[in-house]
N, C-alpha and C positions, 0 to 999 in steps of 0.2 A: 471627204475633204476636211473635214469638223475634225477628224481625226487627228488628222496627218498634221493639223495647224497644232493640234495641241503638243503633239511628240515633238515641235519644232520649238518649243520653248527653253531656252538654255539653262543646264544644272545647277550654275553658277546663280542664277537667279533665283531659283526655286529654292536651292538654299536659304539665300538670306533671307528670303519671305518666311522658312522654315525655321530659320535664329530670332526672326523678329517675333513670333506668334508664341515661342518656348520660350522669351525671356522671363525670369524673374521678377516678382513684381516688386520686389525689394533693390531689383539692382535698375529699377525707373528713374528718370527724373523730374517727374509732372508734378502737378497742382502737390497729390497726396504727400509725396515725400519732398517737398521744397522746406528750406531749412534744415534739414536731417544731415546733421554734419557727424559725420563718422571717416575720424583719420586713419590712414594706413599704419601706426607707430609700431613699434616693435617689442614684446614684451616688457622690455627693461623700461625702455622711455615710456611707455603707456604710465610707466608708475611715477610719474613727475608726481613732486607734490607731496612724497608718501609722507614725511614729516606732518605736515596738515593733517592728512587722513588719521594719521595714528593717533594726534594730538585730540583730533573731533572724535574718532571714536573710543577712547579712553573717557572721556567727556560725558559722551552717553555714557557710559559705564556708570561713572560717578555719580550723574544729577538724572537719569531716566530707570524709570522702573523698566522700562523692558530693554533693553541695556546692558543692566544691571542682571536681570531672570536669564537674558540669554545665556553669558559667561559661566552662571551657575547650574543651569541644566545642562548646558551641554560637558561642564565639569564633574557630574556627579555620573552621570550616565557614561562618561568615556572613561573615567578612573574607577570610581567606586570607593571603595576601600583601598584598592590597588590591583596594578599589574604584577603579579608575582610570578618570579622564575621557578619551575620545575627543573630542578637537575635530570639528564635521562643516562646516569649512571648506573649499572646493573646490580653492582654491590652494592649491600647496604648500610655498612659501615660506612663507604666512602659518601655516598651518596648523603648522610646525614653527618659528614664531614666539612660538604661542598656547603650546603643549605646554614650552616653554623657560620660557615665564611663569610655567607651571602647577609646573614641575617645582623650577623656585627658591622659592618659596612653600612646596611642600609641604619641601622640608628645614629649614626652618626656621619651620614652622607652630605648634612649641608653643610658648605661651607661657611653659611652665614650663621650657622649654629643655630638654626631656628626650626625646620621641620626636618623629616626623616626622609627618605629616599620617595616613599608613595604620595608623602606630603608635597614632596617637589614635583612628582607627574601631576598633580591636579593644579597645583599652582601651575606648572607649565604651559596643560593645555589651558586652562583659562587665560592666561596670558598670549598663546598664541589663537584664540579665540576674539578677543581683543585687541592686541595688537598685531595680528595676522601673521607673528614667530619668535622663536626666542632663539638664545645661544647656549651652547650646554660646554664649560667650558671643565678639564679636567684638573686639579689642582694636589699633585704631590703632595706628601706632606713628611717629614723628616720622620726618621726612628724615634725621636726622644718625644714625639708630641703625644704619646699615651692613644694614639690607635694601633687596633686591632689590622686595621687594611690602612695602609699610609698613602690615603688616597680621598678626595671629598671633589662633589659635583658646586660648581657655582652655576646656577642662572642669571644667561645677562639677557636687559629687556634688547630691543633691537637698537634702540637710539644708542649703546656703546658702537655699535658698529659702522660707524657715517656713509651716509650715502654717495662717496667721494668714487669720480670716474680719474683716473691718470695711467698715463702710458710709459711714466717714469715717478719716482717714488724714493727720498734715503731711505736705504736699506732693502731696498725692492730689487730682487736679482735682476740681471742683462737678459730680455726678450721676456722678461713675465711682466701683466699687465695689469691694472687696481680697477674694477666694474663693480660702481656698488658696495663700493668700500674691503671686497674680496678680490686676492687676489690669482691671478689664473693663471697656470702655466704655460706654455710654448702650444701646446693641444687642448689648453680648454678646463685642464684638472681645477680643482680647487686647491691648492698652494696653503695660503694661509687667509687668515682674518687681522684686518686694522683695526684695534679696540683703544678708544680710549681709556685712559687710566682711572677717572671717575666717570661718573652720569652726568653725560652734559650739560641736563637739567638741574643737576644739585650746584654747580657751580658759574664763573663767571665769562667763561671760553663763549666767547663769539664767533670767529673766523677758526678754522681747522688747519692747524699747524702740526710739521711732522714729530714736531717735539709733544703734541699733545696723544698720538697715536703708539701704540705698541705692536709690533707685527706679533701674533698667536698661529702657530705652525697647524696646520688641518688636522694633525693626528693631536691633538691636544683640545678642538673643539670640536663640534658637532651643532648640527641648523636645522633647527624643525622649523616646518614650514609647509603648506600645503603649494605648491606652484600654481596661479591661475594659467599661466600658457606655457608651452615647450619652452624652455628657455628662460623662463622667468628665473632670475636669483633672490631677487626676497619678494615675502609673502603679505597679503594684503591682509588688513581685517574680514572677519566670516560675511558682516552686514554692509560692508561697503556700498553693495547695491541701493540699501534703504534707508542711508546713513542722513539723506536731506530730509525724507519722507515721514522721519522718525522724530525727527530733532521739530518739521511743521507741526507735526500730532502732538507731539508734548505738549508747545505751544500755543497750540490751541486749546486742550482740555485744561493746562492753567489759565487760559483766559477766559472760558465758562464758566470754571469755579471762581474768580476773582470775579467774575460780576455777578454770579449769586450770591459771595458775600457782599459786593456791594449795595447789592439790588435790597439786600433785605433790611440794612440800615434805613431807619426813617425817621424823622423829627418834627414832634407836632406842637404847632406855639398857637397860643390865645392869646391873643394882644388886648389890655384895657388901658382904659386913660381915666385914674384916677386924680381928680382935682385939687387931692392934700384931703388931711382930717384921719379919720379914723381908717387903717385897714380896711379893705373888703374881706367881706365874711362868704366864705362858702356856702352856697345853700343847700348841700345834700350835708354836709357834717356840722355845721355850723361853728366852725373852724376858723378863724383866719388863714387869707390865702398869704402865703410866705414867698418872698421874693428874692430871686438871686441876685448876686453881686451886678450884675449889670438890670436889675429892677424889672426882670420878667416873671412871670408867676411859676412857680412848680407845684406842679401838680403830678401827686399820686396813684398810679393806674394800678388796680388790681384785676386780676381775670374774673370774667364774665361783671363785671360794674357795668350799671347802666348808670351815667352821666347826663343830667339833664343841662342843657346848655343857654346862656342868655338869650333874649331876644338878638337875632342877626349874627350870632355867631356859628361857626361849621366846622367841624371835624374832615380832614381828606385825607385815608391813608392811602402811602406810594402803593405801586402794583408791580414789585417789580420782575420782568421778563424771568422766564425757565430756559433750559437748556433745551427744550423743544423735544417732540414726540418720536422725532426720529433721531436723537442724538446718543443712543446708545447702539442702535443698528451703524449706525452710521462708524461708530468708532469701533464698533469689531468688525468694522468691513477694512479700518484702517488698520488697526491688529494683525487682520490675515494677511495683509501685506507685507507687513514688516516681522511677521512670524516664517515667510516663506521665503522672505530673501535672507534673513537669518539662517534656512536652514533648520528651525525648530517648529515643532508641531504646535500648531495655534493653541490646544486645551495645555500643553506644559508652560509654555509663554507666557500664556494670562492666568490657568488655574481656571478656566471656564469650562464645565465640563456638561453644560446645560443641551440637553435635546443631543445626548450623544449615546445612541446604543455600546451593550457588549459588544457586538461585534463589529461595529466601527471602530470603536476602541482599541481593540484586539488589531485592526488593520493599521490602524493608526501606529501603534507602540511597535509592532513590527516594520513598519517600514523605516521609523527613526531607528531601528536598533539595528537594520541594516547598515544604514548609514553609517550608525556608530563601529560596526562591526570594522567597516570601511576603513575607517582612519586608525582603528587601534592596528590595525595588521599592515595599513601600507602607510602609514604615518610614524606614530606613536611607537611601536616595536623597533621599525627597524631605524628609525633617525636617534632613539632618545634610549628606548632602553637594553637593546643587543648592544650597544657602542659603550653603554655604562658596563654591559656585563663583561664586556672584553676587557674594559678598563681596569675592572674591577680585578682579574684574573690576571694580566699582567702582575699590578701591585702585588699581588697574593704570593705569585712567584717571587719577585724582588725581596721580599719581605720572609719567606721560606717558608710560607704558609701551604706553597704546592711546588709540586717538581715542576719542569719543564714538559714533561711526557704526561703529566696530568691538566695541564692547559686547555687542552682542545677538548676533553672531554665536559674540563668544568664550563667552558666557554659554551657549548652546545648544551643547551635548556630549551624548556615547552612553556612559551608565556601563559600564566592562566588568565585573563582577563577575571573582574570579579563576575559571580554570575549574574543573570538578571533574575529577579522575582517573578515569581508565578503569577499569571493574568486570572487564572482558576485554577489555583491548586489541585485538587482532587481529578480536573479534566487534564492538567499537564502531566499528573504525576504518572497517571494512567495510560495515557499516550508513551510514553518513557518506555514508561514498562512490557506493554504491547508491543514495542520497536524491538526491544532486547530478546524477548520470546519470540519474535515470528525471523530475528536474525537479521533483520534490516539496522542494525546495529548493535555495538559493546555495550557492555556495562562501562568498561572502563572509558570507551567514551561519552557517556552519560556524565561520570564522574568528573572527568573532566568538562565538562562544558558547565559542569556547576562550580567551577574553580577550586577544586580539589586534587588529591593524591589519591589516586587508585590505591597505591599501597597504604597509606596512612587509613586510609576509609576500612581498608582491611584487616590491619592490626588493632584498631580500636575497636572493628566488630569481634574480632577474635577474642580481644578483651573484656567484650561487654558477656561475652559468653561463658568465659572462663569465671568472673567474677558471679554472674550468674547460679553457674552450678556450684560452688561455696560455698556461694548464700544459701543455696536452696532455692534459688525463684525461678519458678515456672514460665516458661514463656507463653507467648499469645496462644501459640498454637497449641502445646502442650496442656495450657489452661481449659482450651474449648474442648479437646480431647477427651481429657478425663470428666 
């Protein structure tokens, strides 16, 4: 019977006993999570406010050292020296035709006339490091201006771009629509960019007028920018997360040091009440004591003086307060916080490198350089500098620097990123080469992973050999040989 009562229990029910027992304990609504307000918004609206964000994390950049170290390591680690294009032309004539193209261009790539083409990817990503993206905008430039490629990249920070929503727009074609200051077409494309004509910051523009905006057609700009969600169209700061967390920590370790300087100021008076007549005489120098402008004694204190003092009078120095025994733990506990919502490894951060093995080290530098890996190849390449290179190659044609039939091939390059340094040289170089002999990889992709030209590596060993036997110098091996 026990049975039969149990089989008679309806499905329907045993279910939802079965949904109640499996819910999440995030999607509760008890004691634990009361208060926990998390909206439903939509990529784009999530990003209300972004003006603020950008303006407070610039901010940190400016007035915080960790702020300030993030921008720059993650700048020197994602550029280097630069991302440099490999032509993968067969001939070698042409091929150091292409790279002479490439190389005129890049010295006089800015348009602001201030750095060179590698110059502007480290500015860039440190700016979209900080301000969470930039605009890479391309800017013709006539025959008679004395370039080589009539062509130069301008960077705009993101504030030319307003963050203006409209469903109509002058100048804005019939059915395309302005999100985020881009505009979209009938299916979603990106159309064009509304740029203001200067920095809104440098000038006096309050309210966004269409007379203050220029429509920039898509094939003439390009948006780096990492997306936080599907659908996001601009990009946030990297430290967003620890943007409040950073900005209390500051704040507070200026206010530990401002009261150990305070703390240590101290002033010590001996007050007497002389009746008139002659000065009092010091009784350790026999001195007249001398008296300031407002008739208190001064008195000179050397180290280590022992001071004998009147009947009834006392010396009290202040005591003042330390920063406390655990306020260095305490603040690389706040460190790692703000090192990991950065995205940046705590010892590059701070430069603390204390109680850290080799081979944590070793684990450590590789997983940032993962990272780094990450954004040069699905970032950095294809948003900033395959679009420059095409740019580039256009112009070249116009200019009759290449055919038309040679386009696609100077357009098609191998980025080298620069390489990274050896964690133990003699252990990596060794591994390398082990890899190459047992056939688990090329030389030539060695070469390359160390931002080189296989061929170039080639002809300059050739060279080194040929100059070699002219000289008469024996090599290592021919040395140990004989």
């Amino acid at each position: 019977m026990a049975t039969k009562a149990a089989s008679t229990v309806p499905a329907v029910v045993t279910g939802v006993r079965l949904a109640a027992r499996t819910q999440y304990d995030a999607a509760g609504h008890g004691r634990r999570t009361r208060g926990w307000r998390a909206p439903g918004t939509g990529p784009n609206r999530a990003a209300a406010g972004l003006e603020t964000i950008r303006n407070r994390a610039r901010d940190a950049v400016r007035n915080t050292w960790t702020g300030a170290a993030n921008a720059r390591v993650w700048g020197t680690n994602l550029i280097g020296v630069g991302i440099i294009p490999r032509a993968e032309a067969k001939a070698a004539r042409r091929k150091q035709r292409y790279a002479e193209i490439w190389d005129a261009f890049a010295a006089a790539s800015d348009a602001d006339g201030v750095l060179d083409f590698y110059g502007q990817q480290t500015l860039a990503v440190e700016t979209v490091k900080s301000s969470g993206e930039i605009f890479i905008r391309f800017r013709p430039r006539r025959a008679d201006d004395g370039l080589t490629v009539p062509l130069q990249i301008q960077l705009l920070e993101s504030d030319m771009v307003p963050t203006l929503d409209a469903d109509s727009w002058p100048g804005m074609p019939a059915g395309h629509r302005m999100r985020q200051g881009i505009e979209l077409d009938r299916i979603g494309r990106r159309a064009a960019y509304w740029c203001y004509r200067e920095h809104p910051g440098d000038g006096p523009t309050i309210a966004v007028s269409h007379a203050d905006l220029v429509r920039v057609p898509a094939s003439e700009m390009r948006h780096m920018y990492k997306p936080p969600r599907p659908g996001a169209l601009r990009g946030v700061p990297c430290n967003v997360a620890v943007m409040t967390k950073q900005r209390s920590v500051d704040n507070l370790d200026d206010a530990v040091v401002l009261r150990q300087e305070l703390g240590n100021l101290y002033t010590m008076f001996i007050t007497r009440q002389p009746e008139g007549g002659a000065p009092e005489i010091d009784p350790t120098t026999g001195q007249p004591i001398e008296l300031d402008h407002d008739g208190g004694p001064m008195v000179g204190l050397e180290p280590g003086i022992a001071q004998e003092l009147a009947p009834g009078e006392d010396v009290k120095f202040s005591t003042p307060p330390d920063s406390g025994a655990n306020y260095a733990d305490f603040m690389r506990q706040q460190h790692l916080g703000i090192a990991a919502g950065g995205g940046t490894p705590y010892e590059l951060l701070t430069g603390d490198i204390r109680d850290v093995s080799d081979r944590a080290l070793r684990i450590i530098l590789n997983e940032f350089r993962r990272a780094c890996e990450q954004e040069q190849w699905q970032i950095i390449i294809p948003q900033f500098c395959q679009p420059v290179r095409e740019a580039v190659g256009r112009a070249a044609v116009l200019a009759g620097l290449l055919t038309l039939a040679e386009l696609p091939e100077f357009v098609r390059c191998t980025w080298a990123p620069h390489a990274w340094p050896y964690i133990h040289p003699t252990q990596d170089v060794q591994a390398k080469k082990m890899e190459v002999e047992a056939g688990f990889r090329s030389r030539a992709g060695v070469v390359a992973a160390n931002g080189d030209d296989v061929e170039q590596v080639d002809a300059e060993r050739a060279e080194d050999a040929a100059r070699e036997r002219r000289l008469q110098i024996k090599s290592n091996n021919e040395a140990r040989a004989s």
